[in-house]
DORO-509618 format. One record per residue (C-alpha): x, y, z. Coordinates in steps of 0.05 Angstrom, whole numbers, padded with zeros to 5 digits, always signed. Example, Ala and Ser with C-alpha at 12.3 -4.5 7.8 and 13.67 -1.06 7.14 Angstrom:
// DORO-509618
+00246-00090+00156
+00273-00021+00143
END
This chain:
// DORO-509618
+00687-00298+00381
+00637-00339+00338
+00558-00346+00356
+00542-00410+00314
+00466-00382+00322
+00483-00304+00296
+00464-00321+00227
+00399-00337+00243
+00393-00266+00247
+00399-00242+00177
+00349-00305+00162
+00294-00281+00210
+00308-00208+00174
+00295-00235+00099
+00245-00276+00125
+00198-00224+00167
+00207-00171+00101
+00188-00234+00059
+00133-00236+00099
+00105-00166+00103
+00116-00148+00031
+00070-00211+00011
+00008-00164+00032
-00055-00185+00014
-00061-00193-00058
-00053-00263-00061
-00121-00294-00024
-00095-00375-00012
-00143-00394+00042
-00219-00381+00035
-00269-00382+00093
-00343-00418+00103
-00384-00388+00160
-00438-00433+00186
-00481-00443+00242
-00508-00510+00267
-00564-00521+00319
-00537-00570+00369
-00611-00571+00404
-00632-00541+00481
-00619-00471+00459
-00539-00488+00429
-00510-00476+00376
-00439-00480+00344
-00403-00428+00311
-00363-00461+00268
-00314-00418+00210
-00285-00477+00153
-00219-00454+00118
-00194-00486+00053
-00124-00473+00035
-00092-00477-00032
-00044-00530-00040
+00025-00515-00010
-00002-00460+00034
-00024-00465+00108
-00043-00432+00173
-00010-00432+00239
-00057-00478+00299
-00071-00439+00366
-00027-00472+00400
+00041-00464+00365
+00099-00444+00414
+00115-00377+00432
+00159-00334+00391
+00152-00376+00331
+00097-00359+00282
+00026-00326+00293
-00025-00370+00326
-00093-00371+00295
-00149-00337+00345
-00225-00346+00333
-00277-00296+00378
-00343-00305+00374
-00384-00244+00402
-00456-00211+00387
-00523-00199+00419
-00562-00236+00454
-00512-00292+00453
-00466-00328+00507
-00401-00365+00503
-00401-00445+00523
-00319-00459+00538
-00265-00437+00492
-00260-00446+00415
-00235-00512+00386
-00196-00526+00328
-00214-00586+00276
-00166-00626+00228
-00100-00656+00213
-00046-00625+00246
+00028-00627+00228
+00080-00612+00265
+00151-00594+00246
+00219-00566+00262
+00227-00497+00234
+00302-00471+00222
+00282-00403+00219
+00246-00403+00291
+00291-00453+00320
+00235-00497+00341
+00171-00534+00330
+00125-00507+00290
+00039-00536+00290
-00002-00519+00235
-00059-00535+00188
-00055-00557+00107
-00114-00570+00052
-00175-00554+00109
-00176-00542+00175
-00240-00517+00224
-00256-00468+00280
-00311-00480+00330
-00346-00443+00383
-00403-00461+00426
-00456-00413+00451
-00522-00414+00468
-00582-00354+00468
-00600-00314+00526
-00660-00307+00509
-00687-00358+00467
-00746-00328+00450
-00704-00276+00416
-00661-00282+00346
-00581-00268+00360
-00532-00236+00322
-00469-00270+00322
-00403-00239+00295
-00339-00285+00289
-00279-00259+00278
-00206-00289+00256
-00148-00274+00260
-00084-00314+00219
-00025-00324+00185
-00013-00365+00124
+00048-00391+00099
+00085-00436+00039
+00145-00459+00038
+00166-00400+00006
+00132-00336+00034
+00086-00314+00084
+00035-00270+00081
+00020-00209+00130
-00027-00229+00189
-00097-00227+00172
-00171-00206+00219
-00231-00224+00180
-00306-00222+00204
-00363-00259+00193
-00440-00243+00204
-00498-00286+00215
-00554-00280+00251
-00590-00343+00292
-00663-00349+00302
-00694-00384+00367
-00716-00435+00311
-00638-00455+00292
-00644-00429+00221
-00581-00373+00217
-00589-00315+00161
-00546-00255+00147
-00551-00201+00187
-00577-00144+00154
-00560-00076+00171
-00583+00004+00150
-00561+00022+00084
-00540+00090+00109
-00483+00059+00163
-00470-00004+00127
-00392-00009+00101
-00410-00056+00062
-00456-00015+00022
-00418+00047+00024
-00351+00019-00005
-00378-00041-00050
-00384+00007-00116
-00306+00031-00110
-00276-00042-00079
-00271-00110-00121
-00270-00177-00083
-00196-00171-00067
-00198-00107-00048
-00165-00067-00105
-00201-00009-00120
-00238-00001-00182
-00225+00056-00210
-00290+00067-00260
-00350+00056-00203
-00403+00099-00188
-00416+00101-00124
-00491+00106-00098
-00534+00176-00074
-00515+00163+00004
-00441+00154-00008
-00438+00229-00028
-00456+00258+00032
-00387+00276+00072
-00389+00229+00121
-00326+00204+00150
-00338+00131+00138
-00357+00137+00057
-00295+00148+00028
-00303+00152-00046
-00328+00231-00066
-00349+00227-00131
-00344+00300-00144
-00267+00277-00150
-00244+00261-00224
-00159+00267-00208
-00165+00236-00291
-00212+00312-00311
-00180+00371-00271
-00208+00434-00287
-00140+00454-00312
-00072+00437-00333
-00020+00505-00337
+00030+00455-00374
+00050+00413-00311
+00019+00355-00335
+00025+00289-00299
+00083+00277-00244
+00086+00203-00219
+00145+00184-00180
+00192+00158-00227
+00245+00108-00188
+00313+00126-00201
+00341+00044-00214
+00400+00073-00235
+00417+00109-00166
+00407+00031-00125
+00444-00002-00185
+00513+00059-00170
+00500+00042-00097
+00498-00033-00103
+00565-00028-00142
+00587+00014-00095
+00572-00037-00037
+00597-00090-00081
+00669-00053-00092
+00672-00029-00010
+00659-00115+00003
+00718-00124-00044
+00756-00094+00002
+00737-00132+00063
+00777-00194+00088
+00732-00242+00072
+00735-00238+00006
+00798-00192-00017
+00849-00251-00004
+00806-00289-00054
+00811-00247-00114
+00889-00267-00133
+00876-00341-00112
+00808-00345-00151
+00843-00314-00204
+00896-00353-00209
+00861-00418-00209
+00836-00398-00279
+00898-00362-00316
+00948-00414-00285
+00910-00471-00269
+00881-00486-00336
+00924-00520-00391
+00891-00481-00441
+00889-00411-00425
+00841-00383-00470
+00793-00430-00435
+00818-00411-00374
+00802-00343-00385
+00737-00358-00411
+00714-00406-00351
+00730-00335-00308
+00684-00296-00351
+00636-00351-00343
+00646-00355-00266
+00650-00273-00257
+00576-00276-00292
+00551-00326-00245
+00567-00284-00189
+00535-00234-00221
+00478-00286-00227
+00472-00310-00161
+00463-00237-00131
+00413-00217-00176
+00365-00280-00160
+00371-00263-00090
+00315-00212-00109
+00268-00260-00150
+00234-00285-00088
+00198-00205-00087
+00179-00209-00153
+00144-00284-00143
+00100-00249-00097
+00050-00222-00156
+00010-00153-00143
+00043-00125-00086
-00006-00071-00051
+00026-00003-00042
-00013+00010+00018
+00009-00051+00039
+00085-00028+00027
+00072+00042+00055
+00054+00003+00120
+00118-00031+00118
+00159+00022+00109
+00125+00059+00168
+00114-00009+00218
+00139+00012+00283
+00165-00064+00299
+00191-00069+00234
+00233-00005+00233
+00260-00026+00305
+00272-00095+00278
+00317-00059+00228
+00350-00018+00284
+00368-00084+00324
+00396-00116+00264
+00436-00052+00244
+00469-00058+00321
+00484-00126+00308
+00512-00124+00248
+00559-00059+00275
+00584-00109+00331
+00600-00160+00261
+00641-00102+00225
+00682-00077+00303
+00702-00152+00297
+00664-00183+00363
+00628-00238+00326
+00629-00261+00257
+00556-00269+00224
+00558-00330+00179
+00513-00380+00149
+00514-00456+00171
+00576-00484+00152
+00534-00539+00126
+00517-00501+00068
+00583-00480+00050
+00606-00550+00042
+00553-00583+00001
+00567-00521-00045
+00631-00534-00048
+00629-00606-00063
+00588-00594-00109
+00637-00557-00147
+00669-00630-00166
+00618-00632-00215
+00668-00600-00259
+00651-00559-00331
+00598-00497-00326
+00560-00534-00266
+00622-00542-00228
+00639-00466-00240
+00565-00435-00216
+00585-00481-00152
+00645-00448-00147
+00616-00373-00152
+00558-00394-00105
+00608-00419-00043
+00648-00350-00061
+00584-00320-00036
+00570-00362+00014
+00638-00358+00052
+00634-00286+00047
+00575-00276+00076
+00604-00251+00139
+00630-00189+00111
+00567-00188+00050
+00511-00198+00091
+00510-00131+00134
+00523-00091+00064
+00471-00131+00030
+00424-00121+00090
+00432-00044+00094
+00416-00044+00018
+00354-00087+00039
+00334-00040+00087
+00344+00023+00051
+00300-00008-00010
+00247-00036+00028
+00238+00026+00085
+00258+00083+00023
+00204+00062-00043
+00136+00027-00058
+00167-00006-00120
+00213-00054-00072
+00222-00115-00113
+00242-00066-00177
+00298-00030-00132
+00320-00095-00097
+00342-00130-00165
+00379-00058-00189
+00421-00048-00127
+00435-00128-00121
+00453-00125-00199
+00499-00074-00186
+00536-00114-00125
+00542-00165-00164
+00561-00127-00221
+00618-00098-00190
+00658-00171-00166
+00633-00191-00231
+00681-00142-00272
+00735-00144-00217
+00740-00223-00229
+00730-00222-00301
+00784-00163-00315
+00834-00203-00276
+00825-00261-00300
+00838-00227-00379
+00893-00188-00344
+00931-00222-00295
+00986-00183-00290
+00944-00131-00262
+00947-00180-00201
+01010-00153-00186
+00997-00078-00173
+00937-00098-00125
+00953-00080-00057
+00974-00143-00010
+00927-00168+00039
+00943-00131+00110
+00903-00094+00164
+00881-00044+00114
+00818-00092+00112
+00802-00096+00176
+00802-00018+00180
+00758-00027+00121
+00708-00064+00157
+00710-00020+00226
+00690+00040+00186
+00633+00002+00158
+00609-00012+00228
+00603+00063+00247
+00564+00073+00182
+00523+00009+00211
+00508+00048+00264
+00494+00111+00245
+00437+00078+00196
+00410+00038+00252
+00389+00101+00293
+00352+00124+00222
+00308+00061+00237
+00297+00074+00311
+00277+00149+00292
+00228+00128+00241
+00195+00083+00297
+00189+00142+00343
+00158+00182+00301
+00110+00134+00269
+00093+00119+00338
+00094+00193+00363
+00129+00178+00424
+00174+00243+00402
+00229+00213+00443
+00292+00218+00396
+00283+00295+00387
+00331+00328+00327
+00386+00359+00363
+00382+00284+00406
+00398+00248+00332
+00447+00297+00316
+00485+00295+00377
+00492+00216+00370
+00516+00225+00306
+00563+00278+00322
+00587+00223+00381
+00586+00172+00330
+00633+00215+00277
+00680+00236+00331
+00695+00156+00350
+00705+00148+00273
+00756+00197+00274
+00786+00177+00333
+00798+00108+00311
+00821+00133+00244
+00877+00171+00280
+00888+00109+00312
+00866+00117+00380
+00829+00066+00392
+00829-00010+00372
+00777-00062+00364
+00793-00135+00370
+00822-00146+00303
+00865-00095+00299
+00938-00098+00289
+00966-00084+00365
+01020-00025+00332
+00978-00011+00278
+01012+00049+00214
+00975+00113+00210
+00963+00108+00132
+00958+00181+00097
+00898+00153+00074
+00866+00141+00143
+00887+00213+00168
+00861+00235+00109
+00790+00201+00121
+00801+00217+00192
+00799+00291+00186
+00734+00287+00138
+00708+00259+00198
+00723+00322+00233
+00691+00356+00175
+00627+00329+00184
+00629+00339+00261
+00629+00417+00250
+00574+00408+00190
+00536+00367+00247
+00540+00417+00298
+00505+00481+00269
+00449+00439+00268
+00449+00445+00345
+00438+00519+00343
+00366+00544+00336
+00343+00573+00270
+00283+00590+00242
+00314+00564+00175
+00332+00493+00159
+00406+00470+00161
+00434+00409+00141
+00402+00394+00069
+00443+00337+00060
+00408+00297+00113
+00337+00326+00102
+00297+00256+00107
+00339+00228+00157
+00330+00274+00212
+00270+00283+00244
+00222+00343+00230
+00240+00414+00256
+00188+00410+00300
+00205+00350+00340
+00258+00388+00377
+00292+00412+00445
+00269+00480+00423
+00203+00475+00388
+00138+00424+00405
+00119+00379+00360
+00046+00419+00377
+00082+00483+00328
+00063+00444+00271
+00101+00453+00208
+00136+00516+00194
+00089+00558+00237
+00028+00528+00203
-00027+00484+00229
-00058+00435+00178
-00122+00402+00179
-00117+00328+00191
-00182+00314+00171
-00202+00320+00096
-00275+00331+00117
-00258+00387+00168
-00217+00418+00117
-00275+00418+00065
-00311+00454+00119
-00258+00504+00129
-00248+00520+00058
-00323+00533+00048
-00323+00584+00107
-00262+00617+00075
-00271+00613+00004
-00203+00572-00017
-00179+00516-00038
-00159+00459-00004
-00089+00428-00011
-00088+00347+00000
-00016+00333+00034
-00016+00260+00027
+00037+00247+00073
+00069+00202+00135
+00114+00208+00191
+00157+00163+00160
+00166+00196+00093
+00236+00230+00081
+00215+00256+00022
+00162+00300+00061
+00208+00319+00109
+00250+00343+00050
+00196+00379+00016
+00168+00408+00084
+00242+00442+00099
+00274+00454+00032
+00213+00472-00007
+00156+00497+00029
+00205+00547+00075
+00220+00586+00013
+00189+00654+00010
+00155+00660-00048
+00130+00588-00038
+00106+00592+00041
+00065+00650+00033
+00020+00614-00014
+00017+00554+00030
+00001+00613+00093
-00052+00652+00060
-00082+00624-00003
-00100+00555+00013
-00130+00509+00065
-00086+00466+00081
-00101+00382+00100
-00038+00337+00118
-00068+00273+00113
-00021+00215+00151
-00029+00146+00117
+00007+00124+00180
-00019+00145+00230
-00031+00096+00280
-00082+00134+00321
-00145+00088+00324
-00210+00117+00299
-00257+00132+00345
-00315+00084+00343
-00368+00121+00300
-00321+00135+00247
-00287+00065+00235
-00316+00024+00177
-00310-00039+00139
-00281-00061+00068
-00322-00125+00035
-00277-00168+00008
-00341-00214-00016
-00361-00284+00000
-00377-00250+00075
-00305-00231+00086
-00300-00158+00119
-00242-00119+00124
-00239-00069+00179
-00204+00009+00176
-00189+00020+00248
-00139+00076+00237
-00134+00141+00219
-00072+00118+00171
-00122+00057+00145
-00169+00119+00134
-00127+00166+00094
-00085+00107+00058
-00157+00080+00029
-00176+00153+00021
-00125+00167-00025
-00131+00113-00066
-00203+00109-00083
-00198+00168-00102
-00134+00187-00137
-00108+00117-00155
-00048+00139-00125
-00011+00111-00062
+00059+00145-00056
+00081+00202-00011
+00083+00260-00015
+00030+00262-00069
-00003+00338-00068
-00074+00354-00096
-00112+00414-00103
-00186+00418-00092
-00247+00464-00092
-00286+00469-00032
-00341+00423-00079
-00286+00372-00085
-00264+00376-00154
-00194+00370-00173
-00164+00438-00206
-00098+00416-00237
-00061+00354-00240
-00028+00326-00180
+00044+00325-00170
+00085+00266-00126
+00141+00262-00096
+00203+00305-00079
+00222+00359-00128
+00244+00425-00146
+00223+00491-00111
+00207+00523-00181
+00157+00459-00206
+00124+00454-00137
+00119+00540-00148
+00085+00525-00210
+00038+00467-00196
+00011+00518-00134
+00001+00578-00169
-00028+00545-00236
-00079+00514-00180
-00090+00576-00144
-00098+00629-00201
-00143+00586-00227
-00193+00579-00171
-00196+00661-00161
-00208+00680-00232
-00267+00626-00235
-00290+00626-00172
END
């Protein structure tokens, strides 16, 4: 069975991912606030945007379940509404493919009014507009977007900006440490009230992460990406697509075309080098549209890898693409596409053979795209440095048909000793769709936790794995059949053999049923969810029979009272490698005994999605009366961390004095029990000898 609108899917996936890792670097529209006296005590509201050219903004009234409509509120003191908000300019309207519908929006300018008038006239009123958008080219979008605006409106009509106390203004507080875009400057000096420890001023200048008061030798440890690791994956996905039917029948015929089809066979051979390149090509400049996006925000990143709709998005997708691989539905691109590649092919010479490499991928797309989209997934949910990681493990997909192609086409004879096309394939593709599923419940974990529902405890994700594994190996012994499966189908040795590895991993799945105060099951430390979210423990236990701070300023308290230092856990629900550190690292006994006794210690979530409570949330100026709001405690600690470390990747680990000054230098990421040892006890020594 064929949906004709299944490949939509994939679409909607690159396109939503498109659009979150955009952030908000790039600043295409810019906003005018203005107030106009209308006369008997009204006045208009009205907010001007001026786009870039190619770039524009979604109207209010665009259909459901299509883009993001565009929402005005005006609010304030001493104010009331007149009616609802009204939008000026050109629209244009158009069909979208990647909605499947009409689109409305705005290009060049477009307006926003409101009507109110004063309760009071006799009194000024303080009006506060605030927008929320989306704006788009015809490449990218960029995340959704609240902005305020602040005027104030006298019972004369003249509007001024509102001013506000110095000592609770955001604006004031952050202006030193934030430039107009919001990227953090890393050499301001922030003013005499910002260093009081007050939740909402964020930048302590008593921290200098550049000067710690020490070193011991550990010198600085940034998260270095392994590319390598995504480009050996990528081949790896590359040579397991091989495989599949879509695109094993077409290695001897593509082949052949060139060694027998050519009159000249050195040419021949050459034009498959040529055409094995642009393969290799075409998947690598599937990634350029990440690194057109200039400046990507890590805290922007961080919040996609944590977005609760985002990581359930993934988990969706992951089902469907499962149901692709069991052979229910094939996912596939509109034929359309296929065939204007493919005429184009009669262009003949090097044209003709990048035509030929690009329908190649296109046709196989059923069989591709739910590989390609797990390494999508895995790049964009797994690092900050996305586009970087992207181009690696697409490199190395290609890479791998590249070689295959190009050593048969200066070996043909090898043809011969290639196994023949058969239901091998198909069993191929089945055993992908478990994997598919196993990864999509990854996703759907991540979102519970993020969200800290707790629902998918650890021995919950284990035992659907264990269920998943066990109809692996069942259909390996040949038990059960999907739709595509021969009807009397052999029992390779090779399938039993896979089979009983499936058994394998059953039995290493089920110790981690049975309690333990130790960890089990290193190998899948990240993917699991936390000891603590368990049948058998409460999430309330905290970590390892700790209880950190999750407040920085309570902490500072605490370590005062107590005389230790304080050690920053930069860290998020969502972040394997904490997991990993937390159960592999910290449980060690010469290392949790440290963490127990000798330091305060402050896990910080930069995604938590808890909102602030009221007297603690603040503002970011972006300039030109553009305000940025931190509404949650993840908005806090993400900022928080990069003001003043210039560092946005988790885990990251600092130590502090209870004045706030850095001791040694901060480590990141996952690593070795025996450099984490050293990086606490350098830290630690330190602050008792000098304290």
């Amino acid at each position: 069975m064929k949906f004709s609108s299944i490949y939509k899917i994939p679409l909607l996936l690159f396109f939503f991912i498109t659009l979150a890792v955009s952030g908000q670097i790039k600043n295409p529209v810019k906003f005018k606030f203005t107030i106009n006296e209308l006369g008997d005590n009204q006045y208009e509201a009205v907010l001007n945007a001026t786009m870039e050219s190619g770039w524009h903004i979604y109207s209010k009234d665009i259909p459901e379940d299509t883009g993001i409509p565009t929402d005005y509120k005006v609010s304030g003191k001493n104010i009331e509404l007149i009616g609802k908000f009204t939008e000026v300019g050109k629209k244009h309207e158009e069909f979208s493919e990647a909605f499947g519908g009409k689109i409305i929006f705005y290009s060049n300018t477009a307006g926003f009014k409101q009507k109110f008038k004063l309760k009071d006239g006799t009194k000024p009123g303080d009006v506060v507009a605030e927008i929320t958008y989306q704006t788009c080219d015809d490449r990218v979008c960029l995340a959704p977007n609240t902005l305020e605006f602040n005027k104030q409106v006298t019972s004369k009509g003249a509007a001024e900006e509102v001013k506000t106390d110095e000592k609770t203004t955001a604006k004031d507080s952050l202006q030193p440490v934030v430039d107009t875009l919001g990227n953090v400057v890393q050499n301001a000096v922030p003013t005499a009230e910002t260093q009081k420890l007050d939740p909402k001023n964020l930048k302590i200048e008593s921290i200098n992460f550049q000067k710690p008061l020490t070193d011991c030798g550990t010198g600085s440890s940034k998260i270095k990406e392994n590319y390598w690791t995504y480009l050996l994956l990528g081949f790896i996905g590359g040579l397991i697509a091989l495989l599949t039917p879509c695109v094993f029948p077409m290695i001897p015929l593509t082949v052949s075309f060139f060694t027998k089809g050519n009159k000249n066979p050195a040419k021949g051979k050459r034009d498959a080098l040529i055409y094995g390149f642009f393969i290799f090509l075409i998947f690598v400049l599937l990634s350029v549209p990440f690194h057109l996006i200039d400046g990507i925000s890590g805290n922007i990143l961080n919040k996609i890898s944590t977005n609760v709709w985002l990581n359930i998005a993934f988990f969706i997708i992951f089902i469907f693409f499962a149901g692709s691989f069991f052979g229910y539905y094939d996912i596939t691109l509109p034929s359309s596409i296929a065939n204007k590649s493919s005429k184009a092919e009669e262009a003949g010479g090097i044209i003709g053979i990048f035509f030929m490499a690009l329908t190649l991928v296109i046709v196989s797309f059923s069989c591709t795209g739910p590989i390609l989209g797990s390494l999508l997934g895995s790049a964009i949910t797994g690092s900050a440095n996305v586009p970087m990681l992207l181009t690696f493990a697409l490199a190395g997909f290609g890479l791998a048909w590249a070689i295959v192609f190009g050593l048969l086409a200066l070996f043909p004879q090898a043809l011969q000793s290639l196994p023949k096309s058969g239901g091998w394939m198909n069993t191929v593709k089945v055993v992908l769709g478990f994997v598919e599923l196993a990864l999509a419940l990854k996703f759907l974990s991540k979102a519970d936790l993020v969200s800290k529902t707790f629902f998918i405890k650890r021995e919950l994700f284990i035992g659907i794995w264990i269920v998943i594994a066990i109809g692996l190996a069942i259909y390996l012994f040949g038990l059960i059949k999907f739709p595509h499966d021969d009807k009397k189908p052999k029992i390779s040795v090779t399938r039993k053999i896979l089979g009983v590895l499936g058994i394998g991993f059953v039995v290493y799945l089920v110790q981690g049923l049975i309690p333990s105060d130790r960890p089990k099951l290193q190998l899948l430390s990240g993917i699991l969810p936390p000891l603590n979210v368990s049948y058998f423990h409460d999430e309330k236990d905290g970590i390892l029979g700790m209880h950190p701070e999750h407040d920085f300023f309570t902490a500072i308290e605490l370590a005062k009272k107590e005389g230790k230092p304080i050690l920053i856990d930069f860290t998020g629900y969502g972040c394997e490698n904490c997991r990993k550190m937390e159960e592999f690292v910290w449980s060690e006994p010469d290392i949790l005994p440290i963490l127990q006794n000798d330091v305060v210690l402050a896990s910080l979530y930069v995604d938590d999605k808890e909102e602030l409570p009221e007297d603690q949330k603040t503002k970011i100026d972006l300039g030109d009366g553009q305000v940025k709001k931190v509404k949650t405690i993840g908005d806090r600690w993400s900022l928080f961390q990069q003001v003043n470390f210039n560092n946005n990747s988790q885990p990251h680990y600092v130590l502090l004095t209870p004045d706030g000054k850095v001791i040694n230098t901060p480590v990141s990421g996952y690593m070795e029990k025996e450099k984490f040892k050293k990086f606490l006890e350098c830290g630690v020594n330190y602050y008792k000898q000098n304290k």
